[in-house]
C-alpha positions as CSV (number, residue, x, y, z in Angstrom):
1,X,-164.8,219.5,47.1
2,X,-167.5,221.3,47.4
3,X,-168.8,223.2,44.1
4,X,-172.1,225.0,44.8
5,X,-173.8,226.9,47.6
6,X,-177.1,228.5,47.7
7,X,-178.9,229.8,50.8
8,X,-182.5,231.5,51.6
9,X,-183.6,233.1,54.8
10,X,-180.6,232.4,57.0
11,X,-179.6,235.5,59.2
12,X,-178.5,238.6,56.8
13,X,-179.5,236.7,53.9
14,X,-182.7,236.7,52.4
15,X,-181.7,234.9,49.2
16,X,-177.8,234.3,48.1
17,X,-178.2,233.0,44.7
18,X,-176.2,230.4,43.5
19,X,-172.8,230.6,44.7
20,X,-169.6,229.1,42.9
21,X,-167.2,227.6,45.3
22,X,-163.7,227.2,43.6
23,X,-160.7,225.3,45.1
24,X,-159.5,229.1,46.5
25,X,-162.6,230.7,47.2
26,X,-162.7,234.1,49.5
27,X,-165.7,236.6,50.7
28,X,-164.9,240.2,51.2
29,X,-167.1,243.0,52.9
30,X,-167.3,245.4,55.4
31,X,-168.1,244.4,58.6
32,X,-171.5,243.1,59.2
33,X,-172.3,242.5,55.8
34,X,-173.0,239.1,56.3
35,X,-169.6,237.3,55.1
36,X,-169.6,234.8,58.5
37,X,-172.6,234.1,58.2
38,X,-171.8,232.1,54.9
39,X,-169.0,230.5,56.7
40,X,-171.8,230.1,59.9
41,X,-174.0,228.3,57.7
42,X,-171.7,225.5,56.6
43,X,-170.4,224.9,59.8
44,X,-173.9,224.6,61.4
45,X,-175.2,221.9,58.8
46,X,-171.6,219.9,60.1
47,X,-172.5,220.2,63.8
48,X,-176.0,219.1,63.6
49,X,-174.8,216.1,61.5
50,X,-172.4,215.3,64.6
51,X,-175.2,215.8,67.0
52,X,-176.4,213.0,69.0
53,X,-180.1,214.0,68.6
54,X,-180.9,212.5,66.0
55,X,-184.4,214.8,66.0
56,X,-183.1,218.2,66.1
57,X,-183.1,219.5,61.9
58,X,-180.7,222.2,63.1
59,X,-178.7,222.6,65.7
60,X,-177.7,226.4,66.3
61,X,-174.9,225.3,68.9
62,X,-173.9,225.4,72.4
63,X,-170.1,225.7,74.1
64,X,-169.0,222.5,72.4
65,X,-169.6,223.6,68.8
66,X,-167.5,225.6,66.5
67,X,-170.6,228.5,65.7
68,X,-173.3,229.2,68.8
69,X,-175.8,231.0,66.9
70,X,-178.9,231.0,69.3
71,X,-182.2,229.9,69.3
72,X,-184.2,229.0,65.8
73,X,-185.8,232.9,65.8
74,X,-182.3,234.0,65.6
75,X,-180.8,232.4,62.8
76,X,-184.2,232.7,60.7
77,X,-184.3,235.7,58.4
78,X,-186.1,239.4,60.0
79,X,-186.2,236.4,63.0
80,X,-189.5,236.1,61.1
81,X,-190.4,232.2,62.1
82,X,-192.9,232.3,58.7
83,X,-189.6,232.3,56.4
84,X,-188.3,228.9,55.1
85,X,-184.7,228.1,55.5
86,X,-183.7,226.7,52.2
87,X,-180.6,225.7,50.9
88,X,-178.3,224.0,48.4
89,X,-175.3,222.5,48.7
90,X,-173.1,220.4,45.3
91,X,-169.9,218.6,45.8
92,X,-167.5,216.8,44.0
93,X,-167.0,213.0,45.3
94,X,-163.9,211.7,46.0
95,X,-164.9,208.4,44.5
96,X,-167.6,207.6,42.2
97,X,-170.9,206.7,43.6
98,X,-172.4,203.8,41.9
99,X,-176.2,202.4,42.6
100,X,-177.5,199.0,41.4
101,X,-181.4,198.3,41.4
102,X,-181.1,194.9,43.0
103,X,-184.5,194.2,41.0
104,X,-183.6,195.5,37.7
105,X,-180.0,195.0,38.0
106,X,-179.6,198.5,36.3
107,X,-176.7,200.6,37.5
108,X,-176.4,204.4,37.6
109,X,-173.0,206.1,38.4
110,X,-172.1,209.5,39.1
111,X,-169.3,211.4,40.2
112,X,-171.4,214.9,41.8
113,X,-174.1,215.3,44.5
114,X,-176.2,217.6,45.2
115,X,-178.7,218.0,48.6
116,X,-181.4,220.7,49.1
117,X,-183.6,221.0,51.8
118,X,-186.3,223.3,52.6
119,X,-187.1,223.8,57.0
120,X,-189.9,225.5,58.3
121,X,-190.9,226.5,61.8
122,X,-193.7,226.9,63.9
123,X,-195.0,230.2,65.1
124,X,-193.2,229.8,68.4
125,X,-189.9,228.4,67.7
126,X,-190.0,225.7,69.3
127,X,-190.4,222.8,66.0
128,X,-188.5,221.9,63.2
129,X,-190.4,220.4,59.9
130,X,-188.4,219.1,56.7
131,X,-190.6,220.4,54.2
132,X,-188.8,219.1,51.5
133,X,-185.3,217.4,51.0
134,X,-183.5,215.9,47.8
135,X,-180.4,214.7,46.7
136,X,-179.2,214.1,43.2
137,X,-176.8,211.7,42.0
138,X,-175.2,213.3,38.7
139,X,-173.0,212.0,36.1
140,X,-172.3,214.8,33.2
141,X,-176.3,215.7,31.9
142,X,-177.9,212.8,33.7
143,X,-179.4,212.3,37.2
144,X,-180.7,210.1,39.6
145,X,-183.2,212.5,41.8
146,X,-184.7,211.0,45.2
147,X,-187.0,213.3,47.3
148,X,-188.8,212.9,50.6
149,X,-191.8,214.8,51.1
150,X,-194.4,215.4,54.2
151,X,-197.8,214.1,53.4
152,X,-201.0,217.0,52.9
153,X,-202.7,214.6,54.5
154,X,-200.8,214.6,57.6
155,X,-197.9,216.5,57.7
156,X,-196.2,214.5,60.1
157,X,-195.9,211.6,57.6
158,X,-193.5,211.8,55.0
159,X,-193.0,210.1,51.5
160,X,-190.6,209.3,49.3
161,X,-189.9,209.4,45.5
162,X,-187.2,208.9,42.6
163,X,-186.7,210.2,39.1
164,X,-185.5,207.2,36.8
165,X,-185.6,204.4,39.5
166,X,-188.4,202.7,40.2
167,X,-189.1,202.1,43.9
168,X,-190.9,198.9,45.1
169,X,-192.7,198.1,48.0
170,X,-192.2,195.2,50.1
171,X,-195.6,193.2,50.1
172,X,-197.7,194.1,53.5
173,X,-195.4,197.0,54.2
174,X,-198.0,199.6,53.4
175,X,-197.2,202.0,56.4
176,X,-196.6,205.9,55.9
177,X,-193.1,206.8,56.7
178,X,-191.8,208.6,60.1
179,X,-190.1,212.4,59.6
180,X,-186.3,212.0,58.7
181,X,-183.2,212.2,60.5
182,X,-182.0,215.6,61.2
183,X,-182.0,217.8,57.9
184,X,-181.1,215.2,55.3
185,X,-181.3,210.9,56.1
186,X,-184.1,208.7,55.4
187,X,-185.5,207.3,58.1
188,X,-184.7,203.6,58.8
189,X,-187.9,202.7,57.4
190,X,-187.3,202.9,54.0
191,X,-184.7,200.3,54.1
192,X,-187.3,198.2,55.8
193,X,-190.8,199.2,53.5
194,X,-189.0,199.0,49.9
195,X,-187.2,196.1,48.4
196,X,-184.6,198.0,46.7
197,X,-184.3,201.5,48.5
198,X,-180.9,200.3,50.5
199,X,-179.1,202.8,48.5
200,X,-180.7,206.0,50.4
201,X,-178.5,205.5,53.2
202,X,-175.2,205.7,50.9
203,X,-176.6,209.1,50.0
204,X,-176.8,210.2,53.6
205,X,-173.6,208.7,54.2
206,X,-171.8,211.1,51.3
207,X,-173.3,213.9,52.8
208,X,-172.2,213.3,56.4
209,X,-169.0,212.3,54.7
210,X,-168.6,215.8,52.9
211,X,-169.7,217.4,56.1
212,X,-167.3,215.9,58.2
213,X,-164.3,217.3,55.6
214,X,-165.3,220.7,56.8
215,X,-162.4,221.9,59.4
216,X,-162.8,225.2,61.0
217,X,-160.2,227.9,61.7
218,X,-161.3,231.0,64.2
219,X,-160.4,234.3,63.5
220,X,-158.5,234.5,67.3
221,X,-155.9,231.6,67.4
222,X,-155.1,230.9,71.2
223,X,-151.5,232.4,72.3
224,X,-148.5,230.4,72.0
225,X,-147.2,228.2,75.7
226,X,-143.6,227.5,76.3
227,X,-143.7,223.5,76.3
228,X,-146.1,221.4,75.3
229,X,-147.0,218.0,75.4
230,X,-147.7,215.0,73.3
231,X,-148.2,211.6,74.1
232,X,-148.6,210.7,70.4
233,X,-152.2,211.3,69.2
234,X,-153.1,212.4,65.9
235,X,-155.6,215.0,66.1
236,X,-158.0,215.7,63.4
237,X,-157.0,219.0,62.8
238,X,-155.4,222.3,65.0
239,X,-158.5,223.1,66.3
240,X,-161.2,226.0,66.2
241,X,-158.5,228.3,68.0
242,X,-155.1,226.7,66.6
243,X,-154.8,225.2,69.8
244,X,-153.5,221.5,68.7
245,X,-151.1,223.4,65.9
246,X,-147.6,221.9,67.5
247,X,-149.5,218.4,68.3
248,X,-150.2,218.5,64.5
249,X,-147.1,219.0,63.4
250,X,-145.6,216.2,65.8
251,X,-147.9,213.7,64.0
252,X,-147.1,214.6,60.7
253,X,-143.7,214.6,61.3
254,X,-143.5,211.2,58.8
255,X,-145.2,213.4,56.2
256,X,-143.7,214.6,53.3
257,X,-145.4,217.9,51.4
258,X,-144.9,219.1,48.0
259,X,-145.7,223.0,46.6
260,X,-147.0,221.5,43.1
261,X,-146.7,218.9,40.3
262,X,-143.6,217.4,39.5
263,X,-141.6,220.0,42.4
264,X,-140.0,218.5,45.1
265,X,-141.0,217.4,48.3
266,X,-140.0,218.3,51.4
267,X,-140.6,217.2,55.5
268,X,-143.8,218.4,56.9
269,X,-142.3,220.5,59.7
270,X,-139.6,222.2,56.9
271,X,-142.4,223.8,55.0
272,X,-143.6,225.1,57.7
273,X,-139.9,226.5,58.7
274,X,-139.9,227.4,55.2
275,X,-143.4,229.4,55.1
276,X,-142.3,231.1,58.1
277,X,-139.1,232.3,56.7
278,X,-141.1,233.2,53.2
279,X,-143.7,235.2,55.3
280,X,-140.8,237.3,56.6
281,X,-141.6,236.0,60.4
282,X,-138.6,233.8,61.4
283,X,-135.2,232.8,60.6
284,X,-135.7,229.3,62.1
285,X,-138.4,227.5,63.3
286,X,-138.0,223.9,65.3
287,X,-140.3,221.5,67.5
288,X,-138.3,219.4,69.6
289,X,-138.3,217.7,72.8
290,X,-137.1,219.4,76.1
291,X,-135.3,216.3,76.8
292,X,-135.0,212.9,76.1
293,X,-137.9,210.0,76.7
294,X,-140.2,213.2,77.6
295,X,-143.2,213.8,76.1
296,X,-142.8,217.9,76.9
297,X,-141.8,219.4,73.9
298,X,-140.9,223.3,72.8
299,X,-141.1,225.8,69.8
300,X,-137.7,227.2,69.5
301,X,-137.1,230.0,66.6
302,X,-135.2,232.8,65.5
303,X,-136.5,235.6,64.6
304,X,-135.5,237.8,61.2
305,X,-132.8,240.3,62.0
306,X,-131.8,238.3,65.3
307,X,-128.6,235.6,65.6
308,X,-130.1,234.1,68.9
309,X,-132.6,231.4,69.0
310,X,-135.2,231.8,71.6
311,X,-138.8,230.5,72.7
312,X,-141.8,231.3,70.3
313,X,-143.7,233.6,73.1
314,X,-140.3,235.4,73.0
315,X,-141.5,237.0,69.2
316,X,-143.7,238.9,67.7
317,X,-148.0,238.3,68.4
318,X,-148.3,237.8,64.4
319,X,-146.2,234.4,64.0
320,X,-148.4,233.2,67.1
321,X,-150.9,234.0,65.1
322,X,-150.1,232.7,61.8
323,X,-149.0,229.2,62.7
324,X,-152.1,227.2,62.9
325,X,-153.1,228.6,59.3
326,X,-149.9,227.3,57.5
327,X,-149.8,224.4,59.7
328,X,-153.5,223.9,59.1
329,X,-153.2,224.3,55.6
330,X,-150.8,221.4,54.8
331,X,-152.0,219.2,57.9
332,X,-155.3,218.9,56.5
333,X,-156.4,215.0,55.0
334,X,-157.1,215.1,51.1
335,X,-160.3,216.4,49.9
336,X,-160.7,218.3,53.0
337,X,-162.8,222.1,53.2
338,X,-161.2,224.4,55.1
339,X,-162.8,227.5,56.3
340,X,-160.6,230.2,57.7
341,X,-161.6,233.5,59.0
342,X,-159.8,236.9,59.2
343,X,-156.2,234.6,58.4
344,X,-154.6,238.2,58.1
345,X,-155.3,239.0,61.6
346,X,-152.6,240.5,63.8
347,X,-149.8,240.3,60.3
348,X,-148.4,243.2,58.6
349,X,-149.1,244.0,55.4
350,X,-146.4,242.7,53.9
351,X,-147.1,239.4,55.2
352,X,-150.7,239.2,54.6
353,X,-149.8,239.8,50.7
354,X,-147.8,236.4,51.3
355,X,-150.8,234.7,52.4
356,X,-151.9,234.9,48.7
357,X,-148.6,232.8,47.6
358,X,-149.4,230.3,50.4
359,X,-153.2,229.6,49.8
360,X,-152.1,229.1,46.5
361,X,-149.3,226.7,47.1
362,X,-152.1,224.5,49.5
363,X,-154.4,224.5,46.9
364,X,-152.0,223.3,44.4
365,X,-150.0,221.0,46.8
366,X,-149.2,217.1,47.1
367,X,-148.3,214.2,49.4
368,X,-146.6,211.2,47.9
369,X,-147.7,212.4,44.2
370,X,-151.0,212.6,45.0
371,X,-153.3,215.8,44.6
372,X,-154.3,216.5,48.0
373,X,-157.0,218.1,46.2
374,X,-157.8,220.6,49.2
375,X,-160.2,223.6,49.5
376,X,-160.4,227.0,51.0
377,X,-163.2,228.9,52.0
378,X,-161.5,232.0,53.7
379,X,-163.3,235.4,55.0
380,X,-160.9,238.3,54.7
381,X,-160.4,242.5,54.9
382,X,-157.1,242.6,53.1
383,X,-156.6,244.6,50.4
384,X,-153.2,243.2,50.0
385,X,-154.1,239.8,50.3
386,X,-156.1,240.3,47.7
387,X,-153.5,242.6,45.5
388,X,-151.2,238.9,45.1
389,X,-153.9,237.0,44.6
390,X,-155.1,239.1,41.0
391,X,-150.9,239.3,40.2
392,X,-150.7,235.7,40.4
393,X,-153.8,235.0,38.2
394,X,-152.2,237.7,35.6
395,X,-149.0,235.4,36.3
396,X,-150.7,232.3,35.6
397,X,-149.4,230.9,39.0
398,X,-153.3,229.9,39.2
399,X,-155.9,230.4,37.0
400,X,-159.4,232.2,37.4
401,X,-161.3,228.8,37.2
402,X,-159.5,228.3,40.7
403,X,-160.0,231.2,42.3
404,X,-163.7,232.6,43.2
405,X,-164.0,236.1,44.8
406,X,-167.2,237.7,46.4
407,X,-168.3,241.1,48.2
408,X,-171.0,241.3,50.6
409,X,-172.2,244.2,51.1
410,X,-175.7,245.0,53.2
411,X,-178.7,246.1,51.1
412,X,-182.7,247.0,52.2
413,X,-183.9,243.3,51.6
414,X,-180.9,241.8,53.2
415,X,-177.5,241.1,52.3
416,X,-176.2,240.9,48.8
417,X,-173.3,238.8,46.7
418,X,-171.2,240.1,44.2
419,X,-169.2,238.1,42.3
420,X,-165.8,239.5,41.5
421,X,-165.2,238.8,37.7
422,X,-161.4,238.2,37.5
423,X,-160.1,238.1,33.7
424,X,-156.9,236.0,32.8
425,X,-154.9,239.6,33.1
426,X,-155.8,239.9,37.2
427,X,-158.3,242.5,36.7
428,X,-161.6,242.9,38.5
429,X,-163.9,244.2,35.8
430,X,-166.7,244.9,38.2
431,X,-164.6,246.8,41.3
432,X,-167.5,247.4,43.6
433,X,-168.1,251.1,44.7
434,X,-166.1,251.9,48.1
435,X,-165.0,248.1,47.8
436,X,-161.5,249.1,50.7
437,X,-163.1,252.6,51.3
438,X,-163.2,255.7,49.1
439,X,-158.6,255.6,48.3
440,X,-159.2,258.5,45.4
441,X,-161.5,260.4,48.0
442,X,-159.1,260.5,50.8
443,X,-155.9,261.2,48.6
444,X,-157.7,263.9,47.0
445,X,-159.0,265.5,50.4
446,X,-155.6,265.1,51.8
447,X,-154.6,267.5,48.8
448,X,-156.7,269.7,49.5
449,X,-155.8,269.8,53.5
450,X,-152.6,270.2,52.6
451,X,-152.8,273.2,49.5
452,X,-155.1,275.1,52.1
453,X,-152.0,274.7,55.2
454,X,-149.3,275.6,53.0
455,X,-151.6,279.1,52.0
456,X,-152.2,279.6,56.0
457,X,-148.4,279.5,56.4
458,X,-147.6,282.0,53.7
């Protein structure tokens, strides 16, 4: 899970600060303000990581990626190419990470990483340079710190250090070291130059691991078909636009889901009946094959207020909609990040204050009495989303620890993060300034429109 974000000169944002990422954590904003971006920036590090050029530091994106951000000048802050892209990223790993100094036979263990990186440019946009990357390995106050660094002396050249682990060089192998591997791997050369350096990979390896936890849910989900088909596969997850949502829910269908600890669980596909019916959406809700030894299936429900059962592009836009986030939500692998824009979109209000009650149920969900130990990093305009969310904290159906809030708003020298201090009552102590638009302002000149009509008419 991630813990920690911190970005400089990306897009809107000149410098975020350090950003706390809690198990339910969501940006607010008005549009513009630089909320996606955040979202943008996460996704980007996972697609270059899944790039087959193992050259490119970042990759932007193209029609096969989840974010197409353009060319280098575009992403860059001002599109000044002079600024630095720097970041910081701080995650929670699923399993301790232990390293032994096959010379020393010394082991350090820790349960966090953390990865920075600092990328500059060249005046044309046309380069990538790692100024600077590190990770560190931390267990409580301690930490095992390895950097890689270009050399003054030639800046295509690169070396690399560690805090509190010696690193040794094999005899002979007295050769400077090629640039790394995308935005954060050693080259292979360090396994090959030092006699006990073998661990750097592993690093790598956590953070493509961590990236690759990262599932991505659009703000327009694709509009629902009449039959679909499945031949069996298990798809990662429902995909960018919700598109694999019903092929999910076929392969989980041996799952079983449960809201919390100790409460009981129930089949994957009747929490998602039972979400739907929750939301106020449905009556009913069933996958099931058109007919036997077919691989066509079709989404029969029936909607609230209704006795008959009919296809799901017979009902309302919203449930089409709403699907692949609940689906999403309980389909994703333990220890996943999801990151969900706009989730409200296209729902009444009533139902997007339910969306509270179900991000918190995901966050707090298991699978065979195991914490599926699950994120969510959502961007959202709903006042009423947001409404549950502080009742449920004052309810102590989740507690403030879990829950992180931000607004963006834009300011002269880029965009700006506040964070939303939530006490244990619900309260926001610091309610930003026109945060949902000015509500006394227009209730107070709709007074006044009204005193001066009624004088008109006498």
């Amino acid at each position: 899970m991630l813990t920690e974000l911190s970005i400089k000169n990306f897009k809107a944002w000149r410098d975020t600060g350090k950003i706390r990422l809690a198990p339910l954590t969501v940006f607010f904003g008005s549009n513009s303000a630089g909320k996606t971006s955040l979202l943008q920036f996460l996704l980007m590090l996972r697609q270059t990581a899944e790039s087959p050029d193992r050259h490119r530091v970042l990759h932007p994106g193209d029609d096969n990626t989840p974010v197409e951000l353009g060319t280098i000048r575009d992403l860059v802050f001002e599109h000044d190419l002079a600024n630095e892209v720097e970041f910081a990223l701080a995650w929670k790993l699923p399993e301790p990470m232990v390293v032994r100094d096959p010379l020393t036979r010394e082991t350090t263990v820790g349960d966090r990483l953390g990865f920075e990186a600092k990328i500059g440019f060249d005046t044309k946009g046309a380069s990538q340079q790692i100024r600077r990357f590190q990770y560190s390995l931390r267990n409580g106050g301690t930490a095992l710190n390895v950097t890689m660094t270009p050399l003054e002396s030639n800046p295509s050249k690169y070396e690399v250090s560690a805090d509190s682990y010696k690193l040794v060089r094999n005899t002979g192998r007295v050769w400077k070291l090629p640039a790394p591997i995308r935005f954060y791997a050693f080259p292979d050369e360090v396994g090959a130059y030092y006699q006990n350096a073998g661990f750097t990979s592993d690093l790598a390896l956590e953070l493509e691991k961590q990236l690759k936890r990262l599932q991505y849910l659009g703000p327009l989900r694709i509009y629902p078909r009449r039959s679909y088909v499945w031949s069996g596969e298990v798809p990662e997850h429902v995909g960018w636009r919700g598109e694999r949502a019903i092929e999910a829910m076929l392969a989980a269908a041996s799952r079983s889901i449960g809201p919390g600890y100790r409460k009981k669980t129930q089949p994957f596909q009747a929490v998602i009946a039972r979400w739907l019916q929750q939301l106020g959406l449905l009556r009913s809700f069933e996958v099931r094959p058109i007919a036997a030894h077919r691989k066509e299936y079709e989404v029969v429900v029936q909607a609230a207020g209704t006795k008959e059962s009919v296809n799901l592009p017979d009902v309302g836009f919203g449930v089409s909609q709403v699907l692949p986030v609940i689906v999403q939500c309980f389909y994703a692998s333990p220890n996943t990040t999801l990151i969900l824009e706009q989730p409200e979109i296209h729902l009444h209000p009533s139902v997007q204050t339910a969306l509270a009650d179900l991000f918190i149920e995901a966050i707090q969900s298991r699978e065979t009495s195991d914490y599926r130990n699950v994120q969510l990093i959502i961007e959202s305009h709903s006042e009423h989303f947001l409404r549950r969310l502080q009742r449920r904290v004052a309810e102590q159906t989740v507690g403030p620890e879990d829950v992180a809030l931000y607004f963006c708003r834009a300011g002269e020298n880029g965009a700006i993060l506040e964070p939303l201090e939530v006490d244990i009552f619900g309260n926001i102590k610091n309610w930003p300034s026109d945060f949902f638009g000015d509500e006394m302002g227009e209730l107070a000149a709709r007074m006044e429109a009204a005193a001066k009509l009624e004088t008109q008419q006498k």
